[in-house]
Every structure is written in structure tokens, then in C-alpha cells.
C-alpha positions as CSV (number, residue, x, y, z in Angstrom):
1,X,-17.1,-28.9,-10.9
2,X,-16.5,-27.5,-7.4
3,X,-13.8,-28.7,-5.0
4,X,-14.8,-30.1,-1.5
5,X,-13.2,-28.9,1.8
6,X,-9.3,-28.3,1.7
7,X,-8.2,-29.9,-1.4
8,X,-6.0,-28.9,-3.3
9,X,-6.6,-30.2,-6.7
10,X,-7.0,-33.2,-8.2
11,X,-5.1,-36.8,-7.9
12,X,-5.1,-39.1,-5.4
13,X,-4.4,-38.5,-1.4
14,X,-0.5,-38.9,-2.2
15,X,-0.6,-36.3,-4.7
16,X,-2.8,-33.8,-2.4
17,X,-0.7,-34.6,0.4
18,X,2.8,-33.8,-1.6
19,X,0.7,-30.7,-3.4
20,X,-0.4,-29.6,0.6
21,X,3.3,-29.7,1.6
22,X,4.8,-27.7,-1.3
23,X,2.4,-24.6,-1.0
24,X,3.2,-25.1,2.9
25,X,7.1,-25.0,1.9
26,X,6.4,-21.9,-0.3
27,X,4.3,-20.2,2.5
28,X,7.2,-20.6,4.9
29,X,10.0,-19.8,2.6
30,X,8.0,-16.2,2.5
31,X,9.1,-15.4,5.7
32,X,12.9,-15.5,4.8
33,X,12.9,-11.5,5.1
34,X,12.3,-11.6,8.6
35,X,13.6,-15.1,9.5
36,X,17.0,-14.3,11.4
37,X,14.5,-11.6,13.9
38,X,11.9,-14.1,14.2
39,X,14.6,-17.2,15.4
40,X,15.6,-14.8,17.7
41,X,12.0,-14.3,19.4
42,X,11.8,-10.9,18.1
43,X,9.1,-8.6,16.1
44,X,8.8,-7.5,12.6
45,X,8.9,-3.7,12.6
46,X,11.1,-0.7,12.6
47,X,14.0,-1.2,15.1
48,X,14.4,2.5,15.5
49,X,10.5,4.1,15.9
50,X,8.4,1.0,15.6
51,X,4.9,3.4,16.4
52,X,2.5,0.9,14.8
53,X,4.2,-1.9,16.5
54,X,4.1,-0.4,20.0
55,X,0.8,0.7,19.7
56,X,-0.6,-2.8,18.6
57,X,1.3,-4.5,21.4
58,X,-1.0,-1.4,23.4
59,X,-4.0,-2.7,21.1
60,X,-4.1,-6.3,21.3
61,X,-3.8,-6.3,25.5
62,X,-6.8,-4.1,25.6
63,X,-8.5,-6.6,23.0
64,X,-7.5,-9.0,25.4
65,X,-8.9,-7.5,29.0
66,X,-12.4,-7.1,27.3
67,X,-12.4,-10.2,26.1
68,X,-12.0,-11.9,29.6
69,X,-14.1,-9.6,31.2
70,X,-12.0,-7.3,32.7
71,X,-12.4,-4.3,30.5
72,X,-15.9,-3.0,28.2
73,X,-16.3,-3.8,24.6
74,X,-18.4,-0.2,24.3
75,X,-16.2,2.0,26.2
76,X,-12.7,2.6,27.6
77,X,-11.0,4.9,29.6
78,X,-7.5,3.4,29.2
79,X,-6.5,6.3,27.2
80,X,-7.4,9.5,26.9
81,X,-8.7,9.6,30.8
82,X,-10.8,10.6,32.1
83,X,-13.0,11.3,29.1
84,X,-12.1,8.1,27.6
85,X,-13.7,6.5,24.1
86,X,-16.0,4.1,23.0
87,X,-14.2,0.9,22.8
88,X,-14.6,-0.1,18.7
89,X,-13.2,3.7,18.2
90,X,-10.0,2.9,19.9
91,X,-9.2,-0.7,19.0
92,X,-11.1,0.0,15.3
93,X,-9.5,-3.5,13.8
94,X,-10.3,-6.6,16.5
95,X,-9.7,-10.0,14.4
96,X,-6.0,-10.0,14.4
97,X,-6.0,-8.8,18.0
98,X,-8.4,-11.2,18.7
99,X,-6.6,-13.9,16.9
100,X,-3.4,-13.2,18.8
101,X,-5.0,-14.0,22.6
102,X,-4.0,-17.8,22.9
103,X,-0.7,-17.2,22.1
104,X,-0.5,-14.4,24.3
105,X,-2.0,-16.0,27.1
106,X,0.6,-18.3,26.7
107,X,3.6,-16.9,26.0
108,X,5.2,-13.9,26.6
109,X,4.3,-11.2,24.8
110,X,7.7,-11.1,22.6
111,X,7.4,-14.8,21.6
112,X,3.6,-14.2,21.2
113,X,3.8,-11.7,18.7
114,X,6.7,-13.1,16.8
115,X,4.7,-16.4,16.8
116,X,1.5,-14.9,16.0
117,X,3.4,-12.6,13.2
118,X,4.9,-15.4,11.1
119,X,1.5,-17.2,11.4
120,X,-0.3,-14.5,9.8
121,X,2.3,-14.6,6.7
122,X,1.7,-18.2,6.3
123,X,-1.6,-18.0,6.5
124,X,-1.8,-16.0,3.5
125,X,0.5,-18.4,1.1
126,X,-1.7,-21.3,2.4
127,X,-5.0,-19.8,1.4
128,X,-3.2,-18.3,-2.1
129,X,-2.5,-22.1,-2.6
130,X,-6.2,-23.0,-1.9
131,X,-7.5,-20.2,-3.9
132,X,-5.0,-21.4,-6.8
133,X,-6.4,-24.9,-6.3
134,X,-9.7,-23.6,-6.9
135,X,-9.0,-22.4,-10.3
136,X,-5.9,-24.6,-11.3
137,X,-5.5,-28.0,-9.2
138,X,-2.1,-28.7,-8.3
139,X,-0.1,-26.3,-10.4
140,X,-2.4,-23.9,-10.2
141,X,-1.8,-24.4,-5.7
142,X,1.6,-23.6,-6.1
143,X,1.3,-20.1,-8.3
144,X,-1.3,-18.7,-5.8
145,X,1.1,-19.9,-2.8
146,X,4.2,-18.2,-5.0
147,X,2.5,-14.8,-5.3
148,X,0.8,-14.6,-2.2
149,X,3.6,-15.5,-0.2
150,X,6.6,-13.7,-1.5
151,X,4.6,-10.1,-1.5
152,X,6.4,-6.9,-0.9
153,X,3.2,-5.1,-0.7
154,X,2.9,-7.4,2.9
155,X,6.2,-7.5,4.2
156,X,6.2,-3.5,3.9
157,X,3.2,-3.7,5.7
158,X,4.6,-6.3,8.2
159,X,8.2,-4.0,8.1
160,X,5.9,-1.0,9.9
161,X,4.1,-3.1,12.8
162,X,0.8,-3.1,11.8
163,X,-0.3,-6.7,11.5
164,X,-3.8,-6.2,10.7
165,X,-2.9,-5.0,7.2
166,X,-1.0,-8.1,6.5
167,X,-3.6,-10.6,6.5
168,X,-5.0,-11.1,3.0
169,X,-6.3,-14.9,3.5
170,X,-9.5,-14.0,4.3
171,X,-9.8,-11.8,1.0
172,X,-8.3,-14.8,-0.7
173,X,-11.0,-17.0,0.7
174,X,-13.7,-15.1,-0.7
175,X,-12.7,-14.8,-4.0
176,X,-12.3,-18.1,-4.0
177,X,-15.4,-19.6,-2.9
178,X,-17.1,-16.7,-5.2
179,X,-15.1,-18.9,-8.3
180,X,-16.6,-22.2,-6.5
181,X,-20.0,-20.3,-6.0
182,X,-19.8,-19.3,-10.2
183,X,-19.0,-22.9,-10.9
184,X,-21.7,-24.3,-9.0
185,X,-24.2,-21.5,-8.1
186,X,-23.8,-22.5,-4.5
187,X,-21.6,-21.2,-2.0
188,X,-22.0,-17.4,-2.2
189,X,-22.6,-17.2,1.2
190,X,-19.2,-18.7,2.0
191,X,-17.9,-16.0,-0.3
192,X,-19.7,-13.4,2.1
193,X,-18.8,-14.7,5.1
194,X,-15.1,-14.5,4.1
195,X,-15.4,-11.3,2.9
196,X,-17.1,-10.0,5.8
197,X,-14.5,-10.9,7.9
198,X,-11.5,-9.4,5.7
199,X,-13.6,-6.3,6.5
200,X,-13.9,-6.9,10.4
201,X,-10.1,-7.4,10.0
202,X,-9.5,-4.2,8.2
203,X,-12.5,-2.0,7.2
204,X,-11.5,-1.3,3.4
205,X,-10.0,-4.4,2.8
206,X,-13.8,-5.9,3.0
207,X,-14.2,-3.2,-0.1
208,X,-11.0,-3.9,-2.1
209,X,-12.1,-7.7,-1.6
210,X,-15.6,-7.2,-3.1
211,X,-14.1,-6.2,-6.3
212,X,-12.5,-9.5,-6.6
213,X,-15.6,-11.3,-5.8
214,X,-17.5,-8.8,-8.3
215,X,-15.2,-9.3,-11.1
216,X,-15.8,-13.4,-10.5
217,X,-19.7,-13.4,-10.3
218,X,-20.0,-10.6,-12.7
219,X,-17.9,-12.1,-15.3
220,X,-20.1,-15.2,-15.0
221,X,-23.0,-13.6,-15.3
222,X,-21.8,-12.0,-18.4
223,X,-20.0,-15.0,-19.8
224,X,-23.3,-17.3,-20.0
225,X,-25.3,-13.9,-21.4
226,X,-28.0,-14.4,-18.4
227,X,-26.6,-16.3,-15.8
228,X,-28.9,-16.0,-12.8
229,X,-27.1,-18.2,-10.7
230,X,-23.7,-16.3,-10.8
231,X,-26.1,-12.7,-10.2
232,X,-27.8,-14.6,-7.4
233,X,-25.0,-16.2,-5.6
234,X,-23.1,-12.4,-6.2
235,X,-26.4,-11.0,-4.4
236,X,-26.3,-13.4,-2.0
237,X,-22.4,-12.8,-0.7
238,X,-23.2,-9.3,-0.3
239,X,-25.6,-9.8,2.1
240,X,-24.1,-11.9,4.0
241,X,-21.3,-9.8,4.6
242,X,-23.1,-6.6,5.0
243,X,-24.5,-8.6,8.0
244,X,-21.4,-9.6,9.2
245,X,-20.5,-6.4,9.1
246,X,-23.5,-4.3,10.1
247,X,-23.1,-4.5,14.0
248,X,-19.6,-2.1,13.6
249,X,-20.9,0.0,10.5
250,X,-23.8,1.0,12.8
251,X,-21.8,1.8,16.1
252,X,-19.4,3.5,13.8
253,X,-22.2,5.9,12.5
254,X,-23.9,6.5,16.2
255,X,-20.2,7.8,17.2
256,X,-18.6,8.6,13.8
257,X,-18.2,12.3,16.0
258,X,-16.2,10.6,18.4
259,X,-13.8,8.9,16.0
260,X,-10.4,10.3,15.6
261,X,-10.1,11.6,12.7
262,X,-13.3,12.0,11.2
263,X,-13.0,15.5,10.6
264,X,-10.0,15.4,8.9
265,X,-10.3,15.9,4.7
266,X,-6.8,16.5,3.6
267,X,-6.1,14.0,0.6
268,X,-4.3,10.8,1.3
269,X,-0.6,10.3,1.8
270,X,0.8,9.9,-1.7
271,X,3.2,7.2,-1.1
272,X,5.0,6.4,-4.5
273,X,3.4,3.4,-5.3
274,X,5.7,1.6,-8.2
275,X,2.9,-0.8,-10.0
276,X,5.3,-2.2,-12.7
277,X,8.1,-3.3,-9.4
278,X,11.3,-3.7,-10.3
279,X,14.0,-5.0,-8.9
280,X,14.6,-2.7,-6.1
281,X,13.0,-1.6,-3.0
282,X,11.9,1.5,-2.0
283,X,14.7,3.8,-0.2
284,X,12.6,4.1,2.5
285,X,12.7,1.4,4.7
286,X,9.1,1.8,5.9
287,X,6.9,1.9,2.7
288,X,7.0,-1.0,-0.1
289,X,4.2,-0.8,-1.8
290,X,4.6,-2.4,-5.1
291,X,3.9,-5.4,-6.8
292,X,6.4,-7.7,-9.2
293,X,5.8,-6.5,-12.7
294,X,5.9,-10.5,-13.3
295,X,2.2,-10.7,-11.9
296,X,0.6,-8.5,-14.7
297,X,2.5,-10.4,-17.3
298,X,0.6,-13.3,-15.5
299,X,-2.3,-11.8,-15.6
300,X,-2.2,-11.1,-19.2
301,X,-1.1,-14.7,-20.2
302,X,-4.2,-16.3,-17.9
303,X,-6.8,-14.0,-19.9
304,X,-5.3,-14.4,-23.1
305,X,-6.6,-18.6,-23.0
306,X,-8.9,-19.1,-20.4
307,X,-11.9,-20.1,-21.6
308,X,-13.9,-18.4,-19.0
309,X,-15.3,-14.7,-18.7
310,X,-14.7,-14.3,-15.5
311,X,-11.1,-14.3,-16.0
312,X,-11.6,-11.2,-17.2
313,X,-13.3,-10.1,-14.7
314,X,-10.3,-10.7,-12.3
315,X,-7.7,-8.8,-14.2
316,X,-10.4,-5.9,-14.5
317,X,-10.7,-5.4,-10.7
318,X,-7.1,-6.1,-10.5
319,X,-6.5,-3.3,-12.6
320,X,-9.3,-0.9,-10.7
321,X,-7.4,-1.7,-7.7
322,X,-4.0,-1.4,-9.0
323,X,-5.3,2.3,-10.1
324,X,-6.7,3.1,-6.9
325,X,-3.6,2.3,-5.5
326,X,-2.2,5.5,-7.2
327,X,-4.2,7.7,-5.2
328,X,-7.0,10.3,-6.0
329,X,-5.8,11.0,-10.1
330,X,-3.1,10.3,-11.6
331,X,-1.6,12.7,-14.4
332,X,-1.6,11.7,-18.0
333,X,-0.1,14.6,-20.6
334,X,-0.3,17.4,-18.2
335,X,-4.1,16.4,-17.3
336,X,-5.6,14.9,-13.8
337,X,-7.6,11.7,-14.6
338,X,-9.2,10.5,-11.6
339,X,-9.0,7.5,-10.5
340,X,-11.8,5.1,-8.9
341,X,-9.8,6.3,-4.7
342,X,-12.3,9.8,-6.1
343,X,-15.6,7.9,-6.2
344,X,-14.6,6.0,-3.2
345,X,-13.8,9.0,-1.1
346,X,-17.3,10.1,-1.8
347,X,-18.2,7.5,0.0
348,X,-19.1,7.6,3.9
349,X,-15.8,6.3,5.8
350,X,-12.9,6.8,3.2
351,X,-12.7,10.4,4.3
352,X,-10.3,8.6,6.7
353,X,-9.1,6.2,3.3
354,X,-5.2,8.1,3.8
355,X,-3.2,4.9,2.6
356,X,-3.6,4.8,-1.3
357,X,-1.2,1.8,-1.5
358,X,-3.2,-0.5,0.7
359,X,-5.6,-1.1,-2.5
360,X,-2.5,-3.1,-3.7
361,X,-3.7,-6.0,-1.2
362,X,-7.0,-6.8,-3.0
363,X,-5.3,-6.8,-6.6
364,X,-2.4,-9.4,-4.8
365,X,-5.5,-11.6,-4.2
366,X,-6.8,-10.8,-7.7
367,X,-3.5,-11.6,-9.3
368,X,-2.8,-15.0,-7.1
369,X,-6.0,-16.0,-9.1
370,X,-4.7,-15.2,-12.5
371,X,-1.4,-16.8,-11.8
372,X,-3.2,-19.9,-11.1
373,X,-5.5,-19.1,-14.3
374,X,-2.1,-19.0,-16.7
375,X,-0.9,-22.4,-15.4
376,X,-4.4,-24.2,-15.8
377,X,-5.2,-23.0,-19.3
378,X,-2.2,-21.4,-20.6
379,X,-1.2,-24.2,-23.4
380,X,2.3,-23.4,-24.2
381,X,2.1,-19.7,-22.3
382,X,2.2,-22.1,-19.2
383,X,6.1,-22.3,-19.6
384,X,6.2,-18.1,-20.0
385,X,3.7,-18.6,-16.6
386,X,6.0,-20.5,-15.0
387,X,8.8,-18.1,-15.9
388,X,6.7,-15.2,-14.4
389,X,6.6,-17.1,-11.2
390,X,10.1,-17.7,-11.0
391,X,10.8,-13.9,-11.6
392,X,8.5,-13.2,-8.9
393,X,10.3,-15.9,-6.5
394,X,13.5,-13.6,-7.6
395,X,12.4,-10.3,-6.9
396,X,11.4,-11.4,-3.6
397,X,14.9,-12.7,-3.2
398,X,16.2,-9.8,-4.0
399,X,15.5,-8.0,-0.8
400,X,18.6,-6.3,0.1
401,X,19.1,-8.3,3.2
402,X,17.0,-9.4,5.7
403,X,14.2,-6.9,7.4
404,X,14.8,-4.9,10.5
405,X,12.8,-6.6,13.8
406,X,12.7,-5.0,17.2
407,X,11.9,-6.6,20.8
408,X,9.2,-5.5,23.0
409,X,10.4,-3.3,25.8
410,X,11.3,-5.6,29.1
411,X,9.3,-4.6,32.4
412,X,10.8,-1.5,33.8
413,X,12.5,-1.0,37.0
414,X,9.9,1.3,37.9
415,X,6.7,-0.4,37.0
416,X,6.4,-1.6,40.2
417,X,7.5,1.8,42.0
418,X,4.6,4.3,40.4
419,X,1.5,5.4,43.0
420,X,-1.9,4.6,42.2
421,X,-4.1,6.5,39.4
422,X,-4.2,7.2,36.2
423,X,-0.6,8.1,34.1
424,X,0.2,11.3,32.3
425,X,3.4,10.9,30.5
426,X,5.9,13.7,29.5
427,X,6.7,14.7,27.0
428,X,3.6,14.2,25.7
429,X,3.9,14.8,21.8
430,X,6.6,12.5,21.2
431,X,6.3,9.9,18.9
432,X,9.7,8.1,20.4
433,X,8.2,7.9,23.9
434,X,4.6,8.1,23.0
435,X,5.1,4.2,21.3
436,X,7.7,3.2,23.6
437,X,4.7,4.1,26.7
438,X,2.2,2.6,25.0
439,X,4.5,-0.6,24.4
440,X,5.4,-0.7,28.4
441,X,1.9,-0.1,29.0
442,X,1.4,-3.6,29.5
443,X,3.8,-4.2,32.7
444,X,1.7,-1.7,34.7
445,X,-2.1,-1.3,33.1
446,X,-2.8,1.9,34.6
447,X,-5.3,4.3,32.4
448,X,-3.5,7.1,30.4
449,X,-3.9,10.7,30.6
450,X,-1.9,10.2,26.9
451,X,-3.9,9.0,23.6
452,X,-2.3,7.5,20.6
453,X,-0.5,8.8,17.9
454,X,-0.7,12.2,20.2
455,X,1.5,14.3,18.1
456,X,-0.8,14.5,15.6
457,X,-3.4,17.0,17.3
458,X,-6.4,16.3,14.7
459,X,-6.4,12.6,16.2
460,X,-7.5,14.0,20.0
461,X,-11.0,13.5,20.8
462,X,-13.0,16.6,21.0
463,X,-14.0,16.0,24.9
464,X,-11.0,15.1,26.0
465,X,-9.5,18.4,24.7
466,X,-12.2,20.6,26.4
467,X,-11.2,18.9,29.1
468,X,-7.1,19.4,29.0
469,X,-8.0,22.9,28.4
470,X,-10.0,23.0,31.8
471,X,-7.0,21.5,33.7
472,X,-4.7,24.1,33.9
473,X,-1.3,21.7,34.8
474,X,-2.3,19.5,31.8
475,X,-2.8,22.8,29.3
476,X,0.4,24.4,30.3
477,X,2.4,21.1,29.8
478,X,0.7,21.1,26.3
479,X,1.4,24.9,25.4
480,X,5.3,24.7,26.6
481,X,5.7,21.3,24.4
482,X,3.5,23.2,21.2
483,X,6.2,25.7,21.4
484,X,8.5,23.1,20.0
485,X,7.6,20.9,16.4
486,X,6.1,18.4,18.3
487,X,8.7,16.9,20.2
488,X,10.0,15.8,17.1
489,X,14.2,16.6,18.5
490,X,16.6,13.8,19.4
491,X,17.8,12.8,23.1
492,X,20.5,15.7,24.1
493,X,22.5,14.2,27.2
494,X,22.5,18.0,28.2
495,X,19.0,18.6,28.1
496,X,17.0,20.4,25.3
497,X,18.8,23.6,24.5
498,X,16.3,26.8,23.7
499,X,16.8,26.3,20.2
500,X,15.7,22.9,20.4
501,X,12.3,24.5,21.9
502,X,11.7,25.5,18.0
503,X,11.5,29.1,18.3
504,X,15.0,30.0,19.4
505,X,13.8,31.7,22.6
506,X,13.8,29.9,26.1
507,X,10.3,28.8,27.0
508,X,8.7,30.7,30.1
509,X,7.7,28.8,32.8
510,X,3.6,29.5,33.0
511,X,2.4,30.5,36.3
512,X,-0.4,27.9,37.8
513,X,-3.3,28.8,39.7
514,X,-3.7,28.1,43.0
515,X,-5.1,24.0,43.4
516,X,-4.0,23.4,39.9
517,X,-2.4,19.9,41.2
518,X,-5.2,19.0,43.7
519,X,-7.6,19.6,41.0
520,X,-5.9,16.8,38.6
521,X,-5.6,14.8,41.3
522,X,-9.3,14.9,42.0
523,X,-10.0,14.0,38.4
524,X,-8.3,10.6,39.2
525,X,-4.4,11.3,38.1
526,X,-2.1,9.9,40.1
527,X,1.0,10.5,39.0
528,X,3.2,12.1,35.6
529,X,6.3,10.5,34.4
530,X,8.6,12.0,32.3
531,X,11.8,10.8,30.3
532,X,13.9,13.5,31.7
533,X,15.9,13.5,28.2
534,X,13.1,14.2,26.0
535,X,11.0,16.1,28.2
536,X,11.3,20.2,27.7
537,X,13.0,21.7,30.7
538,X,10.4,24.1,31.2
539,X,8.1,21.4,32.0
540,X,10.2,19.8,34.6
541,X,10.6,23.1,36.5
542,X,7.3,23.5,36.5
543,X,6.2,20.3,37.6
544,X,9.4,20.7,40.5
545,X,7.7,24.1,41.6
546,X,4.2,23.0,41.8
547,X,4.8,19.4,43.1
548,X,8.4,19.3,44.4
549,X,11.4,16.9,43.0
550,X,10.4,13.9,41.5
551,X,11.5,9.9,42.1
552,X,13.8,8.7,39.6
553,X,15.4,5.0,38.4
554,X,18.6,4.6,39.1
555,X,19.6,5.8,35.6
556,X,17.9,9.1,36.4
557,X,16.2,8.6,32.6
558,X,12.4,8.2,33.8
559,X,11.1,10.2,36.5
560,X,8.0,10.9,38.3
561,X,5.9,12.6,40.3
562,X,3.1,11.4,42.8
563,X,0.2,14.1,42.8
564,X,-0.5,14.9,45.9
């Protein structure tokens, strides 16, 4: 009973054609949040502190140099030089990135990523619309497209920058051809392959994936008492992607050290995860991680007439991952019940799990397939189905306004101005200039003293901090901008006052050894720029003792000084 290719149901080619061009329509209309920034060439994300978003711009041109050669797939010293990292340690999530390259090589990258952005959305309502077709020909297209495309769990995802975790179609894809593959005990490999690449595309999406493809193949198995087909095909699409995904998994364990983070076991950030929706957002404008409470009504309906086991199965693992989302336990009656985020943090690689919420992708997936279950075998629940969907189109709607976008920063004036050698920019734990850097960072290409996400101090790699410590300019820098929270203080047109150095007091200016400058120099530094604004005072004198004044833009807002 398995489907062929790209169709999407049955009927003849005028029908598929008409079905293909609706769940295209639906994927579209989901990207009505961020239409009016994307018509005007710009990028979802935060307009005020896009981090993510600057950092992937960062991310996808260093993707980009090693895949034309011009950079190492095992190692780079574009940040955190001279030490450097292993090149999978930095980048961490390369099919997006890699994705992105034609359109960057083309366009600029402003158009490029707004491009490349609304693709990725409408990517995942086309393969919810395949998935549904899988499961519920025509109709069953469109409820898949509906739920897939208008997610909020996505466009809070897309709202912070970060790309990779907005691309569910592979996910989608596997759980598909894992229905095909129980239909026909063929195809688990496709299943696999799929789900090996939601994995290369985000690590735990490959795991929040399997469940849907384990609730599918299981629930055949136990539907048709000893099915050895469904166990075989299930056995089957985890090898495959266990080989797809092998070649990372393994140089993630030789340098697991090396990787930032890895050391870290605080529990994970306990966004408030609302898994019954409603009809609001979020106050905070950068998480939204919920899903309509229309889609479990779905979900119910589908199970409570399809004829099949393995629609069960689905609304299980939708359920596991719906309960993962909620973090480590959630509290019932004054008691902690764990949820299944404690057996996966047992698990080597989710010590660095820190995003609860992100389990909401896979149940998306899982409920796309139970939306299109309700309108293939619902009898007269398919009107309540259809009702569901609407309420889902509504919520959706009901964004409160359209999304906040934000355009890459233009060349600087000075790009072209700055000696040769490596960068060291000032200050250096500010997460305001440390993405805005990273952002520029592809006008002038030069390596980076700086690492990403800097602020946070557990993130910097083990050598490279032995090695600030041994460099007396660079450890100074560091201890007069610890003395403040961080750099976490606004511009002040006067300069930072000494209670905006955090302790009240004014900073001292530490004393430098003798050949403290030559000696970064040597190392291959070759000049640090500051934004004056932002950048402690006691810094800038001591660069002006040790080095002299600095060059400035016309502005007098960046400066910087060549090491002699």
C-alpha cells in the first residue's frame, strides 16, 4: 500500500497537482510572522542582541572557506587564536550551514540568509504535507502542512537566529518512510538515512526523531502480534543512521575534552514550556516553546479510530517528547516525578542537553502524523479534525504582530584600515559586541584572539585559557573587564562610570611587564580593537600606556591599536 516518490495521495495528476499547490500555499502562508522583514531582505532574529544570529552568520562563512578549500574541516584557528579548535567542535551543526553556501555564494549575505531562512520554514510545511500524504492522501497533505507550518515552537526558534533548530523536514521524512517501511516492510533504510541526517543537522534532534520512528515500527510490530518485518525494517533504520552518524560521534568522543562545555553539569535551562498553548505568546520575546492545545485534541481523535497500532505508537512518543520537553521532573502533589530528559542525561552527550523545550520539535513531527491520522480515519470525528486544524491556523494567527528581523551589519569603514594578524577585540565579555564582531567578521576574515559566546567563561577552551593566562596584556584585559558582571552595562556616551565597573570602586590600571606587547605580537596578534563605548576605561589607558593612542573611525566609536 506504499506511495511512490512525491505524491501526495491519491487521484489523478490534476488532483496531485492542485493537492501539491495547497500544502505549498499552506507552507508559505507560515511565514506570515516574519513576512514584512523578509520583503525587506532582512533576517529573522532579535533586532536588539541577535547573538545566535550573528554567530551563525560567523558559522556558516567558516562552513563555507572549508568547504572550498580555503580553511580545515579538523581544525581552526579562526577563533580562539592561537590555540585554536578542532573544526566539528566549533561549527558542531554543518547541514544548514552547508545548505546555505549556493545562496551565499550568490548573493549577499543579507539576501542569502533571508532567502535561505524562509526556505528552511517551507521546507518543513512541504515535508509535513508528504508525511500527511503518507498516512492520509490528500486531506491527510494538508493537516501535516497545517501543523508543521504554522508552529510556534519554530518560529521561536527562528525569532533567536539559530536556523539549525528550525529544520524539522528531515525528522518528518523519517517518520514517514518508517510508516511506508511498516506498510511495506521495505524502506527502513530511507527512514535511517533521514534520520541520520536530522541528527547531522542538530545532534538531539536525530534522538527526538527516533522516537517517532520507534513508536511507528514498534506499534507495527505489536499490532500484527509478531511482525518481523516492522522489527526488521526498525533494526534496519537504526543502522543506517548510526552510520550516517558515526564519523562525528567518534570525532566527538577523541576530543569530547576539547569541546566547550563538556564539563559543565548544571541542569538545563527551565524555560516555561506551556504544552496545552493557548492563545498567547510567551512575554518574552525570545522563547516560544509551546505547541497549540488543538494538536493533542488531534491526536486523541486520530487514535480513537484508526485502525492501526501504530497510531498509538505516535501519540505515545509524542507524549514522551512532550514530557521531556518539561525538563528533568516535573512536580505532581508536592512530589518530583522524573521525566524521560533524567534517563537521557545519563546518557553520553546530553550533559550539554540545556534546552528542555527543543524536545517539542520531534512531538510537532509526531503530531503532523496524527493530524493526518484524524482526517483519514476519523468517520465523523474528521469534522472535530478539521475544526482542530482550523484552531491551530488561528492560534498561529494570533501572533501579536509580525516578528522582529534584523540586517547583517554593512562592511565597516575600518575593515579595510586594520594591520595584519590576528584580532583581539575589547571589550571582550560583551555579548552586544561579542555577536556584533562575530557578525562583521566576515568583511575582514582575520583569526580572533575572541571565542564565541565569551561571556560565559565555562565555554573557553582549556588551552586557550593557559594560554591568556601566560600573556600578561591579554590576562590583565581579562581581570579589569571580570571586575565588572561581564560587560553586561549599556553604552554610556560618557564612558563607564566606576560604579558601572560592578564593585563601586575605580578599577586600577595593572602594571605590565616589560615586552608584554612584543610578546603578543610574537604569538601572531596584530592588532586590538575596541568599541570605545563599551570598553572599561581602565583598559583603554592601559592599552594607551603600553602601545600609545590608537586609530579611530571618524565616529571615534571603534578604535584600534597596531602591536608593534
Amino acid at each position: 500500500m506504499g506511495r511512490v516518490g512525491l505524491s501526495v495521495g491519491s487521484g489523478g495528476p490534476r488532483h496531485r497537482v492542485w493537492t501539491a499547490l495547497l500544502v505549498l500555499g499552506v507552507s508559505v502562508a507560515g511565514l506570515w510572522p516574519f513576512g514584512p522583514g523578509l520583503l525587506r531582505g532582512e533576517v529573522p532574529g532579535q533586532r536588539e542582541l541577535p547573538i545566535d544570529g550573528g554567530h551563525g552568520l560567523y558559522i556558516y562563512a567558516l562552513v563555507g572557506e572549508a568547504l572550498w578549500g580555503q580553511g580545515s574541516l579538523l581544525h581552526t584557528d579562526a577563533m580562539w587564536f592561537p590555540t585554536g579548535r578542532p573544526f566539528l567542535l566549533v561549527v558542531q551543526n554543518v547541514v544548514d550551514a552547508a545548505l546555505a553556501q549556493p545562496l551565499l555564494a550568490i548573493f549577499s549575505p543579507q539576501t542569502a540568509l533571508a532567502a535561505f531562512s524562509a526556505l528552511v520554514l517551507v521546507s518543513n510545511g512541504m515535508a509535513g504535507g508528504w508525511l500527511g500524504a503518507q498516512i492520509g492522501g490528500r486531506g491527510g497533505a494538508i493537516a501535516g502542512a497545517v501543523v508543521m507550518a504554522m508552529s510556534p515552537y519554530t518560529w521561536g526558534e527562528e525569532q533567536t537566529g539559530r536556523i539549525a533548530q528550525t529544520m524539522l523536514a528531515p525528522m518528518a521524512l523519517a517518520v514517514g518512510y518508517a510508516w511506508r517501511a511498516a506498510e511495506s516492510g521495505r524502506e527502513g533504510w530511507k527512514a535511517g538515512l533521514w534520520l541520520g541526517i536530522a541528527g547531522l543537522g542538530y545532534w538531539f534532534y536525530g534522538v527526538f526523531g527516533a522516537f517517532g520512528v520507534a513508536g511507528v515500527l514498534l506499534g507495527a510490530a505489536v499490532g500484527a502480534k509478531v511482525r518481523r518485518e516492522a522489527l526488521r525494517e526498525l533494526a534496519i533504520a537504526a543502522l543506517v543512521a548510526t552510520a550516517i552518524a558515526a564519523p562525528f560521534v567518534i570525532f566527538s568522543a577523541i576530543h569530547w575534552e576539547e569541546m566547550a562545555g563538556t564539563a559543565v553539569t548544571s541542569d538545563p535551562i527551565p524555560n516555561a514550556t506551556r504544552l496545552l498553548g493557548g492563545w498567547f505568546w510567551l512575554p518574552h520575546p525570545r522563547i516560544v516553546a509551546y505547541l497549540p492545545q488543538a494538536l493533542f485534541a488531534i491526536g486523541a481523535l486520530a487514535c480513537a479510530r484508526a485502525p492501526r497500532a501504530r497510531s498509538v505508537g505516535l501519540l505515545i512518543a509524542a507524549s514522551l517528547l512532550c514530557w521531556t520537553a518539561l525538563g528533568e521532573s516535573v512536580r505532581f502533589g508536592g512530589v518530583d516525578v522524573p521525566t524521560p530528559l533524567w534517563l537521557l542525561r545519563k546518557l553520553p552527550g546530553f550533559s550539554r542537553f540545556w534546552w528542555p523545550h527543543r524536545a517539542l520539535a520531534g512531538a510537532q513531527v509526531a503530531l503532523a502524523a496524527l493530524a493526518a491520522i484524524g482526517i483519514a480515519h476519523g468517520g465523523w470525528r474528521r469534522w472535530a479534525v478539521g475544526g482542530g486544524l482550523i484552531m491551530v491556523v488561528a492560534q498561529g494567527l494570533g501572533v501579536p504582530g509580525p516578528l522582529t528581523t534584523w540586517r547583517v551589519p554593512p562592511k565597516p569603514a575600518w575593515a579595510d584600515e586594520l594591520p595584519a594578524g590576528a584580532v583581539l577585540f575589547l571589550p571582550m565579555l560583551d555579548p552586544e559586541v561579542g555577536k556584533t564582531r562575530f557578525a562583521e567578521w566576515i568583511w575582514y576574515r582575520r583569526p580572533l584572539v575572541n571565542g564565541m559566546s565569551m561571556w560565559d567563561e565555562y565555554l573557553w577552551p582549556d588551552s586557550w585559557r593557559q594560554w591568556a593566562k601566560g600573556q600578561p596584556l591579554v590576562d590583565a584585559l581579562l581581570r579589569i573587564e571580570q571586575a565588572r558582571p561581564h560587560g553586561r552595562k549599556k553604552p554610556n556616551p560618557g564612558g563607564f562610570s566606576p560604579e558601572a565597573e560592578g564593585t563601586g570602586d575605580a578599577v586600577v590600571v595593572p602594571s605590565l611587564p616589560p615586552g608584554a606587547v612584543s610578546a603578543l605580537a610574537a604569538e601572531g596578534v596584530g592588532v586590538i580593537l575596541a568599541e570605545v563605548q563599551r570598553t572599561p576605561p581602565a583598559s583603554l589607558k592601559l592599552l594607551e600606556g603600553a602601545i600609545g593612542a590608537g586609530s579611530c573611525d571618524a565616529a571615534g566609536r571603534v578604535c584600534w591599536w597596531a602591536l608593534p
